[in-house]
N, C-alpha and C positions, 0 to 999 in steps of 0.2 A: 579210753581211760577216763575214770570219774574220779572228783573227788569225792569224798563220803558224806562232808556235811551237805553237798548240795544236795542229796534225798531230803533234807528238815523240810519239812513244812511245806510238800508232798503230798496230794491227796491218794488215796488209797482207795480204787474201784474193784468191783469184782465185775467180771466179765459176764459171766451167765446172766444176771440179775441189774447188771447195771445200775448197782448201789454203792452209793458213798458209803464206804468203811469209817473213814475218819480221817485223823493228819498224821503225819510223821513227825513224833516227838523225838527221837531218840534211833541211831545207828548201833547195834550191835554187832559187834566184830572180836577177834583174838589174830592178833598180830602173829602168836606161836605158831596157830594153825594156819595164817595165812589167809584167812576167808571170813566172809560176810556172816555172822550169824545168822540175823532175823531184824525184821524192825518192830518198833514200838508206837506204837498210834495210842492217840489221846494223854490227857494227864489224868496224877491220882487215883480215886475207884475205878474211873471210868478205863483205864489203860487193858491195852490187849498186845499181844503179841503174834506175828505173823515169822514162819520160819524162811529163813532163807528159800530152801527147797520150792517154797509155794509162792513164789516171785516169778509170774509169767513173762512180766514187763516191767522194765525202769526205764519211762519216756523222761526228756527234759520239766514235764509238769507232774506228770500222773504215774504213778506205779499200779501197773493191773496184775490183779489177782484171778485165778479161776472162777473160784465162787465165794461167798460170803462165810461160811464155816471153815475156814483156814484163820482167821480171827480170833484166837483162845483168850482164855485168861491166863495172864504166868503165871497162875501155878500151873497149871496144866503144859507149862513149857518152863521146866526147869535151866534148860541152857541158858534160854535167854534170861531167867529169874538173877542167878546167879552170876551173871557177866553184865549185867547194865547196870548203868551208873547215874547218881544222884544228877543230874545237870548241875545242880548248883556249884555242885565240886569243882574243883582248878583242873586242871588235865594233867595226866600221872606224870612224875618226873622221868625221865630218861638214864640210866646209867649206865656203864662198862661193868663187866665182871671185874673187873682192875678195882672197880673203888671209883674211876670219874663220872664226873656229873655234867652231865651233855647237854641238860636243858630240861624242857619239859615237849611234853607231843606235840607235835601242831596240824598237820593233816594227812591226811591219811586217802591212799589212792586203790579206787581200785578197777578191774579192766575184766571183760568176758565176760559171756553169757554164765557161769558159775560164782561170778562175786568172787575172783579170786583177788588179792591183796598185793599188787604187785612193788609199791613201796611205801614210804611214811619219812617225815620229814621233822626236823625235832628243832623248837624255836631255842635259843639260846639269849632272848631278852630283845628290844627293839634294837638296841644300838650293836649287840653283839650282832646281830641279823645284818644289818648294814654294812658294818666293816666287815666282818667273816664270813659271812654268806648263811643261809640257813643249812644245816647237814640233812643231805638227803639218804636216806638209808633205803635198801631192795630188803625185802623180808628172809634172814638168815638164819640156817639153822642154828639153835640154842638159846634161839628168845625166850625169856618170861615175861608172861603177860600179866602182872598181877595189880590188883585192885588200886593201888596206890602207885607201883612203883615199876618201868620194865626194865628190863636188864637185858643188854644186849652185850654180844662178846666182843672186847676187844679186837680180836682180830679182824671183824667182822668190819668195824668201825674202819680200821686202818686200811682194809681193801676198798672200800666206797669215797675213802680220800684219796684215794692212788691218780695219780694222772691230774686228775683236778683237787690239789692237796689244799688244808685250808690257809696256807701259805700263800699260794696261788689266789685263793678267793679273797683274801685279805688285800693283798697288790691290787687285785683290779676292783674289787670294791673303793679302796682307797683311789684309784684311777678315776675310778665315776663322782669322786665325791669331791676331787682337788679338781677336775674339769668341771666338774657343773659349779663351783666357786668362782673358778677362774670366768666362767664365762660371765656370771652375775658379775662380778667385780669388773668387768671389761664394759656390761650395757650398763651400768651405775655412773662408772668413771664416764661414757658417752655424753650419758644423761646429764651429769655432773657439769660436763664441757658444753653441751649444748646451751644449759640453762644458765654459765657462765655468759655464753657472747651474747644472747640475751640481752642480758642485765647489763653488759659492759656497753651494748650498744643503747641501750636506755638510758643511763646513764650519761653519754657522751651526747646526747640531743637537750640541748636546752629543754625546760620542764615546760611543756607547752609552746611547742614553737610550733608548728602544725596550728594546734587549736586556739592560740591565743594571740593569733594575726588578727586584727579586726577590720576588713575591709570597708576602707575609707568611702564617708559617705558622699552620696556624689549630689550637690549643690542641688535642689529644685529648680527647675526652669522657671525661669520669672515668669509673672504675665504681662501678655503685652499693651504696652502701653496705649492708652486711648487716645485718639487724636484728637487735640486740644479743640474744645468745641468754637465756636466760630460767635465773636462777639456783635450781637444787633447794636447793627447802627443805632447810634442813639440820637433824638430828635433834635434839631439844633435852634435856639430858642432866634427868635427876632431879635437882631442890634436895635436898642433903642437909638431912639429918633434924638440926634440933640436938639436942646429946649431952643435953640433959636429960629430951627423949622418950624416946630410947630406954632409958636407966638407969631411966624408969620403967618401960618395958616390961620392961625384967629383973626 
């Protein structure tokens, strides 16, 4: 099973010739019939159209073709002329035969070597998506597939919520969304706590006790002291003679 948009932008070979055709702009399909149209390669003048039928291959990259002449122009393939759509446009609304309004298209699947259409799934807005699930619809008899708007039958609608009702998908939507809360709310409050003891422990430490001890300087070793040098004798002069020697000496 594929989804449809993943063909866009798609290169298109042909097998014989081993020629690039083009890109894949555009999936044509009819949800009534069930089945793949054809695709549309290129934009504006340049666009051609290939029919379903001459789809030898849909790899994950490449769609191969036989040969390069399955390539028309839409006119020349009215099916597809008349069933493809502006890109620019929104995607058709979705409705019940009853009158409700279900959403609008959203993807569309399809499975076998024949492109057949095996379901489609219709958004109903991001937040409706969330809480109610997207509605998945199987392709049922009395669809209209029209340019703007499909119409699907009520009944149809209320067998494909049977079992899995959107009651059901609302509960456990709501489930995934009060648990994935609950559990933010749970590693916040953590985180919350964590970066409380933190601070509480920052806090309780003096501002700079750690860094703003200054270890005491420790005294320089003196030098040692020189040993006091050692004083010369000093010369010791002659006791004079008293004067009564020498007068005898004269």
């Amino acid at each position: 099973m594929r989804e449809i948009s993943s063909l866009l932008n798609s290169e298109v070979i042909s097998v014989k010739e081993g020629k690039r055709l083009g890109v894949i702009s555009q999936a044509v399909y009819d949800l009534a019939a069930g089945r793949l149209l054809g695709l549309i390669i290129g934009k504006g003048p340049a666009e051609k159209g290939i029919r379903a039928a001459d789809i030898k291959t849909w790899g994950p990259d490449v769609v191969m073709v036989e040969k390069s002449e399955v390539a028309k122009r839409l006119s020349e393939l009215p099916e597809l002329l008349d069933a493809r759509r502006d890109p620019g446009r929104p995607p058709q609304q979705v409705v019940t035969d009853a009158g409700q309004r279900l959403g609008r298209l959203s993807r569309v699947y399809l499975a076998g070597a024949k492109f057949q259409i095996v379901r489609f799934e219709v958004s109903g807005g991001a937040w409706r998506d969330l809480t109610e699930g997207v509605l998945s619809m199987p392709v049922a008899k009395g669809i209209i597939h029209g340019p703007d708007t499909i119409i699907v039958p009520a009944e149809a609608v209320a067998k494909a919520t049977e079992g899995a009702s959107l009651k059901a998908s609302v509960g456990k939507a709501t489930e995934v969304v009060r648990d994935a809360a609950t559990e933010g709310a749970k590693q916040l409050a953590e985180s919350v706590e964590s970066g409380t003891e933190v601070v509480k422990k920052t806090l309780a430490t003096p501002l700079g006790k750690a860094e703003s001890v200054v270890p005491e300087e420790k005294p320089e070793p003196a030098a040692p002291k020189s040993a006091p040098k050692a004083k010369k004798p000093s010369a010791t002069k002659p006791k004079p003679k008293p004067k009564a020697e020498e007068e005898e000496k004269e």
